[in-house]
Every structure is written in C-alpha cells, then in structure tokens.
FIFIKE-724774 format. One record per residue (C-alpha): residue number from 0; x, y, z; chain. Coordinates in Angstrom, 1 decimal, padded with zeros to 4 digits. Each point is the difference from the previous one (the first is absolute). Example, Ala and Ser with C-alpha at 12.3 -4.5 7.8 and 13.67 -1.06 7.14 Angstrom:
<nodes>
+-----+--------+--------+--------+--------+
! num !      u !      v !      w ! chaine !
+-----+--------+--------+--------+--------+
!   0 !  012.3 ! -004.5 !  007.8 !      A !
!   1 !  001.4 !  003.4 ! -000.7 !      A !
+-----+--------+--------+--------+--------+
</nodes>
This chain:
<nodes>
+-----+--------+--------+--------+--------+
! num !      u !      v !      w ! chaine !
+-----+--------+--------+--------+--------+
!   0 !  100.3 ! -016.8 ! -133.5 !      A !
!   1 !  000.7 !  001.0 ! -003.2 !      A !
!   2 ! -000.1 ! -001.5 ! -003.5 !      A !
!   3 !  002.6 ! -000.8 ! -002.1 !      A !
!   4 ! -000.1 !  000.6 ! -003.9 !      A !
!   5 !  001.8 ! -001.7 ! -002.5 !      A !
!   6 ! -000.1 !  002.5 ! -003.1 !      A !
!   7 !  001.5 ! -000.2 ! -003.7 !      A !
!   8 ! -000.6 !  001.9 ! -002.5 !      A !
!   9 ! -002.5 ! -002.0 ! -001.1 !      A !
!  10 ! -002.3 ! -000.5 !  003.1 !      A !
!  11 !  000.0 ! -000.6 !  003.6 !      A !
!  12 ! -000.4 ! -002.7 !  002.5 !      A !
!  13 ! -000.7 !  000.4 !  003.7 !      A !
!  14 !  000.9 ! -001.8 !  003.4 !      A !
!  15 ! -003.1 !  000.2 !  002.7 !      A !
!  16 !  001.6 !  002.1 !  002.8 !      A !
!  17 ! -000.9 ! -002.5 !  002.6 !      A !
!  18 !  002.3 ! -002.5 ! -001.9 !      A !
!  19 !  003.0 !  003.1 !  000.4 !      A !
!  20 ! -000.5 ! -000.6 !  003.7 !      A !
!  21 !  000.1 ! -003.6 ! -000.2 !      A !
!  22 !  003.1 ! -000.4 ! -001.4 !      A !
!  23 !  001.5 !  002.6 !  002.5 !      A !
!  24 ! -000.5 ! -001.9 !  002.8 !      A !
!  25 !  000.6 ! -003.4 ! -001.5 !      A !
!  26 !  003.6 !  001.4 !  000.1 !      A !
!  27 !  000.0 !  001.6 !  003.2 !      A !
!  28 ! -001.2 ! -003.4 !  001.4 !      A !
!  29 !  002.5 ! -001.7 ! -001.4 !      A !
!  30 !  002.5 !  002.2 !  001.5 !      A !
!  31 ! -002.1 ! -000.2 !  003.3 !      A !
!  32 !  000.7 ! -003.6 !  000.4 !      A !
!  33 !  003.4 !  000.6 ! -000.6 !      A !
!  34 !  000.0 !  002.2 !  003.0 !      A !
!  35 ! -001.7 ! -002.4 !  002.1 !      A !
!  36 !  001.8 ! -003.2 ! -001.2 !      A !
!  37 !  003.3 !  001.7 !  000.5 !      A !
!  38 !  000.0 ! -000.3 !  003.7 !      A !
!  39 !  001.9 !  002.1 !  002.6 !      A !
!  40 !  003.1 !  000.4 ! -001.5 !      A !
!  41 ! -001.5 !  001.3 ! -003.0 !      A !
!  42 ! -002.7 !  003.1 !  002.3 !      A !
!  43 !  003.5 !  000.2 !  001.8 !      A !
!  44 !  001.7 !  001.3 ! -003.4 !      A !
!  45 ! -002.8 !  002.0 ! -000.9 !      A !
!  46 ! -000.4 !  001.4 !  003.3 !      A !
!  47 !  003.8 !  001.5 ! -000.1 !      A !
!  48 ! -000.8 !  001.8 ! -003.4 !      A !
!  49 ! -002.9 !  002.0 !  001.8 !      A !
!  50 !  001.1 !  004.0 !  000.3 !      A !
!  51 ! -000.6 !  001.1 !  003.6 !      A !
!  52 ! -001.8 !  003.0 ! -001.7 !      A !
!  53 ! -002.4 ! -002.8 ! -000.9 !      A !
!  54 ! -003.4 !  000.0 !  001.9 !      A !
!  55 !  000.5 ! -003.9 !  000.1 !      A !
!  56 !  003.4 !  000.0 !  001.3 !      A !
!  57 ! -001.1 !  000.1 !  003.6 !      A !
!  58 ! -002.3 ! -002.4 !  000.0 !      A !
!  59 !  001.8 ! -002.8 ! -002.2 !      A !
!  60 !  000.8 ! -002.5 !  002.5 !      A !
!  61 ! -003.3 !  000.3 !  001.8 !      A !
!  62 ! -002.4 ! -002.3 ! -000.4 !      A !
!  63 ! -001.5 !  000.7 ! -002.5 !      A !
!  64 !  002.4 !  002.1 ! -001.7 !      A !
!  65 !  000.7 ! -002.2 ! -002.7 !      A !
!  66 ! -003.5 ! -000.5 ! -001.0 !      A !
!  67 ! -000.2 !  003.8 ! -000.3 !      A !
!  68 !  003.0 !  000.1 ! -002.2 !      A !
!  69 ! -001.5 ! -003.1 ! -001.9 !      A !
!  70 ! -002.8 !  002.5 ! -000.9 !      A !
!  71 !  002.0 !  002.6 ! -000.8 !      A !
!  72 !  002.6 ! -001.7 ! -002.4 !      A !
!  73 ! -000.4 !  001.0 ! -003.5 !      A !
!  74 ! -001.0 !  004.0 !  001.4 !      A !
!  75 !  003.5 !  002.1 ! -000.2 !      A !
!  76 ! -002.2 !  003.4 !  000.9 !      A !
!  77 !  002.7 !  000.6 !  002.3 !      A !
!  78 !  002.9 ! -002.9 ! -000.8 !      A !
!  79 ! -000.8 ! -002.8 !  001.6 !      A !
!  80 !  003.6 ! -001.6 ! -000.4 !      A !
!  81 !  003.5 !  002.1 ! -000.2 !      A !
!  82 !  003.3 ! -001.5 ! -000.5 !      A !
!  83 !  002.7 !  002.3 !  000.8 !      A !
!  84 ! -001.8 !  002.5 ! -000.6 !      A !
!  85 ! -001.4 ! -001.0 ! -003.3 !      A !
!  86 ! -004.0 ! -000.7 !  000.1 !      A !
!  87 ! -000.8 ! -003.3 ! -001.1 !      A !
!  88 ! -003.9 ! -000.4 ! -001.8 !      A !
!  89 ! -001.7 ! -002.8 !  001.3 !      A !
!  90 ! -002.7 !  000.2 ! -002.7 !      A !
!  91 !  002.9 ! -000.9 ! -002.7 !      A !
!  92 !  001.4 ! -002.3 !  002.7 !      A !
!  93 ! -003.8 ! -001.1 !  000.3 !      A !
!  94 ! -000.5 ! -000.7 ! -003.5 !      A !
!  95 !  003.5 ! -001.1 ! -001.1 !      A !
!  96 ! -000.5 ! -003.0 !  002.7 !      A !
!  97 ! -003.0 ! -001.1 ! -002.2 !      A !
!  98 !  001.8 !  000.7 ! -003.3 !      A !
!  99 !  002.5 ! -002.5 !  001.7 !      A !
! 100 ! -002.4 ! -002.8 !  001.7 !      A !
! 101 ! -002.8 ! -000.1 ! -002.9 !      A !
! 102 ! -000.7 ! -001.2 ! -003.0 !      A !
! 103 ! -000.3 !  001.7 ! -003.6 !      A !
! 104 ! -003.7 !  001.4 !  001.1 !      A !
! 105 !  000.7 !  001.6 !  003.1 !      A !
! 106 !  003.1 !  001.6 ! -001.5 !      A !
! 107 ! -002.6 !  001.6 ! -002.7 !      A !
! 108 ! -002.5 !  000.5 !  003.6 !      A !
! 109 !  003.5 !  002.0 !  001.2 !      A !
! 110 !  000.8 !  002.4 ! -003.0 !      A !
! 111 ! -003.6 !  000.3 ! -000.8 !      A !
! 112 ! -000.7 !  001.5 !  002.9 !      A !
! 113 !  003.2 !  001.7 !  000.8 !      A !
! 114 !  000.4 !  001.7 ! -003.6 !      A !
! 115 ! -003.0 !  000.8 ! -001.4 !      A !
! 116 ! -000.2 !  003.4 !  001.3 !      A !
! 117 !  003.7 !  000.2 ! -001.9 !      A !
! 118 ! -001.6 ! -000.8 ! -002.7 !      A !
! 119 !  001.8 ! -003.9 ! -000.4 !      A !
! 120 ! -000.3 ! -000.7 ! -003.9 !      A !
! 121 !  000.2 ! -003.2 ! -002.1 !      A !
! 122 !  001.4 !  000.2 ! -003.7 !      A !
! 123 ! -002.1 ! -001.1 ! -002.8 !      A !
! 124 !  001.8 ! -003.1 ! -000.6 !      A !
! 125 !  000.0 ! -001.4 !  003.8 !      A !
! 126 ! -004.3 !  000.8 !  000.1 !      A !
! 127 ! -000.6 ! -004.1 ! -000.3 !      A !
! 128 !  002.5 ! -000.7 !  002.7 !      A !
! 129 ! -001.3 !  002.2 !  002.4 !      A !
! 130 ! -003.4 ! -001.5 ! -000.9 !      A !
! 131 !  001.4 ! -003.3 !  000.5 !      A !
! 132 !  000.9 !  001.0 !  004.0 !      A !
! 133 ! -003.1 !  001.2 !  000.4 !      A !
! 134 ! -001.7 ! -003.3 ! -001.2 !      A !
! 135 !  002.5 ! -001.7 !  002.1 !      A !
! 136 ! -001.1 !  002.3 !  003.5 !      A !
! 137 ! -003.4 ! -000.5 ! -001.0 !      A !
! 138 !  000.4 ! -004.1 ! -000.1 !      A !
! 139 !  002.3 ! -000.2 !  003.2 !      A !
! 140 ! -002.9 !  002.2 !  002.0 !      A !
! 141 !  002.9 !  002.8 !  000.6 !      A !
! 142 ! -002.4 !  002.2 ! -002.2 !      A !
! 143 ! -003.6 !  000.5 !  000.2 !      A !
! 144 ! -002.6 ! -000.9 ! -002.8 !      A !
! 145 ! -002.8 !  001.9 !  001.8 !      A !
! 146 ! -000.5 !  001.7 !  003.5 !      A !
! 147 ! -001.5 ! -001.0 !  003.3 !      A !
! 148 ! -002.8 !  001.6 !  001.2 !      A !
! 149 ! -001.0 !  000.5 !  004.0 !      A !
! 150 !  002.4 ! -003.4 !  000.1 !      A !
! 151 ! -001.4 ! -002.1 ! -002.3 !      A !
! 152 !  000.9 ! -000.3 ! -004.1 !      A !
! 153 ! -001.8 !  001.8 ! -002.5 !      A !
! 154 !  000.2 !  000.0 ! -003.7 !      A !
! 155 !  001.5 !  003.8 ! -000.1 !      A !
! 156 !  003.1 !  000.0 ! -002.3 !      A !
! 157 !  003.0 !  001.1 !  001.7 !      A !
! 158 !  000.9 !  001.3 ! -003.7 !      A !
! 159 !  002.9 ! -002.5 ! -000.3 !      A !
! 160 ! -001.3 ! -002.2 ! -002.9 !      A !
! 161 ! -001.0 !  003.3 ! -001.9 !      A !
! 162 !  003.7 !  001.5 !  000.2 !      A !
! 163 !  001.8 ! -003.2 ! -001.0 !      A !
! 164 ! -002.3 ! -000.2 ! -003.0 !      A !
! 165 !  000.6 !  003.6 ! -000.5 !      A !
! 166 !  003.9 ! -001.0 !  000.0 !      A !
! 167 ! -000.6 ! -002.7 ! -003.0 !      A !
! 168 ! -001.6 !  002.1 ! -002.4 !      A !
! 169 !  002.5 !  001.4 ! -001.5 !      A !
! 170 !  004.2 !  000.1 !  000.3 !      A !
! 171 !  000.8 !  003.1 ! -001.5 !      A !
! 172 ! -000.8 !  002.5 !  002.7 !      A !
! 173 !  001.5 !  000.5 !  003.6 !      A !
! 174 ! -002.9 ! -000.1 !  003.0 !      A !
! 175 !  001.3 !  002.2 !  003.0 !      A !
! 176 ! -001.5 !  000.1 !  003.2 !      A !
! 177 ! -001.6 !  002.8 !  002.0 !      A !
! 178 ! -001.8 !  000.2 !  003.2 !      A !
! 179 ! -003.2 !  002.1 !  001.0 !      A !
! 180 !  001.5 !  000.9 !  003.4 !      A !
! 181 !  003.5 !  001.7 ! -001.4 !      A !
! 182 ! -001.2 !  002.6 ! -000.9 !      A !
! 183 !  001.8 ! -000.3 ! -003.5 !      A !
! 184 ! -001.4 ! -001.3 ! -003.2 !      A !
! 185 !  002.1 ! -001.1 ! -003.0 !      A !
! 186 !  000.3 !  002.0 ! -002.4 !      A !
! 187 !  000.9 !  003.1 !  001.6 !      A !
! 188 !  002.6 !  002.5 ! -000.2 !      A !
! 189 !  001.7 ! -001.0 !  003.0 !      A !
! 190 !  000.6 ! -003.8 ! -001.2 !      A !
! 191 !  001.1 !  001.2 ! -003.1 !      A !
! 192 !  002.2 !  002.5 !  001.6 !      A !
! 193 ! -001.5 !  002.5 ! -002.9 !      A !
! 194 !  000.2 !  003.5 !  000.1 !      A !
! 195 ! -001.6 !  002.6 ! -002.6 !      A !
! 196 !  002.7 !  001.8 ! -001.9 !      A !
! 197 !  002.4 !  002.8 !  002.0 !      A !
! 198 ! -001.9 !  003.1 !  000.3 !      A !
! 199 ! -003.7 ! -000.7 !  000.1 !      A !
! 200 ! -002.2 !  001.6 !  002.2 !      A !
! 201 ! -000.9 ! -002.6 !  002.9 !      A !
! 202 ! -002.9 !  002.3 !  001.8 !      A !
! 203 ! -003.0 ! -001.6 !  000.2 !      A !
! 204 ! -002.9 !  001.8 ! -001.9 !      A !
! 205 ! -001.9 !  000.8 !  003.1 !      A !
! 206 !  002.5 !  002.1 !  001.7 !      A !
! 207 !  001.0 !  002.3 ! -003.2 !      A !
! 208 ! -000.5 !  003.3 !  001.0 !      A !
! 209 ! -000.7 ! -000.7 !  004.1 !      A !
! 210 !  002.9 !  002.0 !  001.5 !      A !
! 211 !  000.1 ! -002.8 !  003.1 !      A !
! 212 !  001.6 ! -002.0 ! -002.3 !      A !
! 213 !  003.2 !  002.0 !  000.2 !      A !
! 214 ! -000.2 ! -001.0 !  004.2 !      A !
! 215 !  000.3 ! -003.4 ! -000.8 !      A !
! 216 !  002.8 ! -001.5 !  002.1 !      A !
! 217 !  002.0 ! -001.9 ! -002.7 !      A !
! 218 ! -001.4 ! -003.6 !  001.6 !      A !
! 219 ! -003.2 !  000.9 ! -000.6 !      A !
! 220 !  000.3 !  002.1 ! -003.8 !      A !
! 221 !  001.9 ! -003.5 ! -000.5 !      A !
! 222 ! -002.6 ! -002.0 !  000.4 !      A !
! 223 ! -002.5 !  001.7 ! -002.4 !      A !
! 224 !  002.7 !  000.2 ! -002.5 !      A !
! 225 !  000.3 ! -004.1 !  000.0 !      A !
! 226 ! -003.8 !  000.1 ! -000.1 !      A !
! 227 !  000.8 !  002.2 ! -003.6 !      A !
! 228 !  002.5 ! -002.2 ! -001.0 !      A !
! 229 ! -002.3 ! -003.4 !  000.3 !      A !
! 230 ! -002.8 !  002.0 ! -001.6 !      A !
! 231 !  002.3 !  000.8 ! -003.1 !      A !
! 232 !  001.2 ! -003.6 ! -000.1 !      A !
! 233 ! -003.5 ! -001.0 ! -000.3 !      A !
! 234 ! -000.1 !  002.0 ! -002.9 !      A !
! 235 !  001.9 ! -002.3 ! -002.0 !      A !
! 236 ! -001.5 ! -003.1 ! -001.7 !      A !
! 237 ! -000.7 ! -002.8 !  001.9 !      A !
! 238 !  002.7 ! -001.9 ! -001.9 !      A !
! 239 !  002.6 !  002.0 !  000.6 !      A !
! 240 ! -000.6 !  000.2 !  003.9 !      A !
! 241 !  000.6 ! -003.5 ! -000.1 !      A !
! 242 !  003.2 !  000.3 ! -002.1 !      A !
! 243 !  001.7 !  002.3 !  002.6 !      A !
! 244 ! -001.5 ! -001.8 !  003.1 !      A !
! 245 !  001.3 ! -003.1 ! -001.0 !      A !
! 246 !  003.3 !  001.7 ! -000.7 !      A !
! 247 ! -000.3 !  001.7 !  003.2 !      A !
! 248 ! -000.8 ! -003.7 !  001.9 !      A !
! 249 !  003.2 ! -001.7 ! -001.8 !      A !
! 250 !  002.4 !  002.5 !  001.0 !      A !
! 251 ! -001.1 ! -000.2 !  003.7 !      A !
! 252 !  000.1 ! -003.9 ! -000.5 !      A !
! 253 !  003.3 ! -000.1 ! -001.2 !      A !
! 254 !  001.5 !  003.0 !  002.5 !      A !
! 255 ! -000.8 ! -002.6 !  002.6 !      A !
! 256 ! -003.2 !  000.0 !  000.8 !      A !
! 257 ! -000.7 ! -003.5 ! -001.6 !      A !
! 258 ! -003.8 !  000.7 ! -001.0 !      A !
! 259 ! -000.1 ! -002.9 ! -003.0 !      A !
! 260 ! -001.7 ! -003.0 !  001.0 !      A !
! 261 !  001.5 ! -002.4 ! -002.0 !      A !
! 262 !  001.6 ! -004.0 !  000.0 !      A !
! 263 !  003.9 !  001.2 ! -000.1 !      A !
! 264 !  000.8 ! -000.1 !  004.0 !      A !
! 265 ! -003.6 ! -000.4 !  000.8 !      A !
! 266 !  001.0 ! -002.2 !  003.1 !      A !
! 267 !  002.8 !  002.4 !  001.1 !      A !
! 268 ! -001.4 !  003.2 !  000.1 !      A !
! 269 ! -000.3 !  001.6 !  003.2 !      A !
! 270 ! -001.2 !  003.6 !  001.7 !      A !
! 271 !  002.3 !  002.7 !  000.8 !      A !
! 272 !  002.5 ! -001.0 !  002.4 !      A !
! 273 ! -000.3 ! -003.9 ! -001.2 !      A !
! 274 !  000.1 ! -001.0 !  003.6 !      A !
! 275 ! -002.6 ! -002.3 !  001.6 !      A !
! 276 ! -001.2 ! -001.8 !  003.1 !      A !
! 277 !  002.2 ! -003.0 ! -000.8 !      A !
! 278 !  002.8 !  002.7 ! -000.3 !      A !
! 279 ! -000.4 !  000.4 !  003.5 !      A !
! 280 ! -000.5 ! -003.2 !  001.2 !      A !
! 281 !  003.2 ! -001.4 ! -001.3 !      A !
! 282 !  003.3 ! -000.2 !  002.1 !      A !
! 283 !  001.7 !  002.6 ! -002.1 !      A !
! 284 ! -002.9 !  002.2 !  000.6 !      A !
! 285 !  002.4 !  003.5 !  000.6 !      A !
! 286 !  001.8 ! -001.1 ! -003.3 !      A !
! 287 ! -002.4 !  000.0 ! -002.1 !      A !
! 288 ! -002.1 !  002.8 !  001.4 !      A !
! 289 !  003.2 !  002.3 ! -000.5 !      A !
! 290 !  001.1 ! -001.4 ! -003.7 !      A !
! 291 ! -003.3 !  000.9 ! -000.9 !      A !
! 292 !  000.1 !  003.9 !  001.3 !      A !
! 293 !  003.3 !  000.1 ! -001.9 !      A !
! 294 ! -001.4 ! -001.3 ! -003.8 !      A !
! 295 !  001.5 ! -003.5 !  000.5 !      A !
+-----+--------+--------+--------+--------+
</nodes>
C-alpha cells in the first residue's frame, strides 16, 4: 500500500503505507456494519438500485447475494448503484457514512485516505489543529502509534507522531498531501495547471531528428509533450514550483473540489454526491437521493 507524504517547503513527513490501508478499511467497516445492521428493508433498497447490466443483479436475492454485494460496496468498476439513470458511488457513499457516524479522527482516517492522491492541503495557520486530531486519533486508538507484526504489536512507527510533530514546527507554510500510488507528485505541472509560454518547442530531446516522430498519433505525441512540459517546470526553482502548485491546489479547492483540511465545516464536509448509507436508510430515502442529483 502506498505511503503518504506530508511536504512543505521546508521538509517532509511520511505515513507508513500499511497505516493508508488501515484507515481504508476502518471506514469501509464502518459502512459494512451499516449494511448489516440495516436489515431487510435496507439490502431491499439497495437491491432495487442494482443495473440489470450488473453482474450482481441476478444473483442479489440469492443466498448469498447480499454478502457478495457486501464485498463489493465501495468498488463502482462498473456502477454498482444507479438511480434513474444516474450512477451513484458507493465508495463516497462508503466513506460519507463514516464522515457521518465517527468522530473528529476517523473523519481525518476518511479524507486522509480519500484525498491524498488529490493532493488534500492544510494552510500554514491550521498546522497545530490538524496536529491536534491527530493526537486526538492517536489517544482514542482510531490511529496507530506503531504497526502489528504477524498479529502481534511491534514497536514500528506507523509515522503518525512524526507527521504531527512535523505539523507544529512551524505555521507559516502549507503541508499538502501526496500519495506514492497516484502516480502524481506535488509540485508538478499538472497541479499547477502551468504551461511553458505559447510557442515553445514541446519535443522531447530524444526524438529530434527521428522522422517516426511525425507518425505519432496525436495521443501518443501528447503524451511526450506533457513529459516536456513537467521536465521544463522542473526547471524552475524549487520555490517557485511551490508558488504555482499551491496556486494550482487553491483554485481546484475553491472550484469545488474542497481539498483544504481545515476546522470551518470540518464536521459537514462530505464526498461528491453528499449522500450516505443513513441517506438510504431513512423513510424519505427517494427524496433525498434525488435532491442530491439535482444540487439541493
């Protein structure tokens, strides 16, 4: 499983990538005992939002149907759930059912885990705060001081301690988030959303002068010429990178994306389509299900 870095200007912290997993499935379990403890009508509901194209829609009130669907909630590789035609992920419904049910920690387990690879950031001035839930996880047992090992404790750091000391030493600089599975590092061109001035020439070195280069389908010429651009955007200093990725990270927060991790509607936030397991549940299930598809 992958690690997760916390990285300011100034240095780095780092999350042991068996703690990432951890607090995955702490929220998938939480949203599996939902499933369980919601009874019949609630598999019923769930059941009905299955597509028929759906390799579980045939088998859903079989025995063991529901235990297969249990498994598979959280997965939307095809939709599991469609309302009117309008797929419905149950990874945010998943996670927005611990956002609801937990405390202050496993809402930090959720977007931790959920938006690191979107790069979630923390401004300078919130550093101790985040800290603080950390300490706070850590104390309740939500978070993990050191990993187990072949099922009994060890004294390996899960890294948690380190990053909320990392968070105290200074409040003057934002820490944002990244993930060694994404793919995607901070900073980089594409989180910035930088580009190299109009008119420079985006072939790569190596192909100058190789005449395959001009039978290129435009995908795959594309591709190298990103590969250019991040390459020039190294380029600059390692200060300014972080300028324009930050810039890059606030305007994607603020279009809507709501990557700050920070106290203002710390207890409200919720995933994409806002709905959860609860949602469901309730007697005005279809109500809230469709207010929700419509930006209520």
């Amino acid at each position: 499983m992958s690690r997760i870095y916390f990285t300011a200007p100034a240095g780095r912290a780092e999350l042991h990538g068996s703690e990432n997993a951890h607090l995955g499935l702490l929220c998938q379990r939480i949203a599996d005992d939902v499933l369980v403890s919601g009874g019949p009508e609630l598999s019923e509901r769930l059941r009905s939002l299955i597509p028929p194209d759906h390799y579980l829609y045939r088998d859903a009130g079989r025995p063991g149907g529901f235990s297969a669907f249990r498994a598979c909630f959280g997965r939307d590789d095809p939709p599991l759930l469609v309302y009117n035609g309008s797929p419905l992920s149950t990874f945010e419904m998943a996670f927005n059912t611990a956002l609801h049910l937990g405390s202050d920690a496993v809402r930090l387990a959720a977007r931790v885990y959920a938006q690191s690879e979107l790069h979630a950031f923390v401004e300078g001035g919130n550093r101790a705060w985040l800290a603080g839930l950390i300490d706070a996880g850590l104390a309740e047992g939500v978070l993990r001081r050191t990993l187990p090992w072949r099922g009994q404790p060890s004294q390996y750091p899960s890294g948690w301690e380190k990053v909320a000391s990392f968070l105290r030493e200074r409040d003057n600089e934002p820490v944002v988030l990244s993930s060694t599975l994404a793919g995607s590092w901070f900073p980089s061109a594409v989180v910035a959303g930088w580009r190299p001035p109009a008119g420079t020439d985006l072939m790569p070195a190596s192909w100058r002068g190789d005449p395959e280069w001009d039978e290129l389908d435009d995908d795959d010429r594309a591709e190298y010429e990103e590969m250019t651009i991040e390459e020039l955007f190294d380029e600059l200093t390692a200060a300014e990178q972080h300028r324009l990725g930050m810039q890059g990270l606030r305007r994607r927060s603020d279009g809507g994306m709501l990557l700050e991790l920070k106290p203002a509607g710390w207890e409200r936030y919720r995933f994409g389509h806002c709905l959860s397991l609860l949602d469901v549940a309730a007697a005005d299930w279809r109500e809230r299900i469709e207010a929700r598809l419509n930006g209520a």
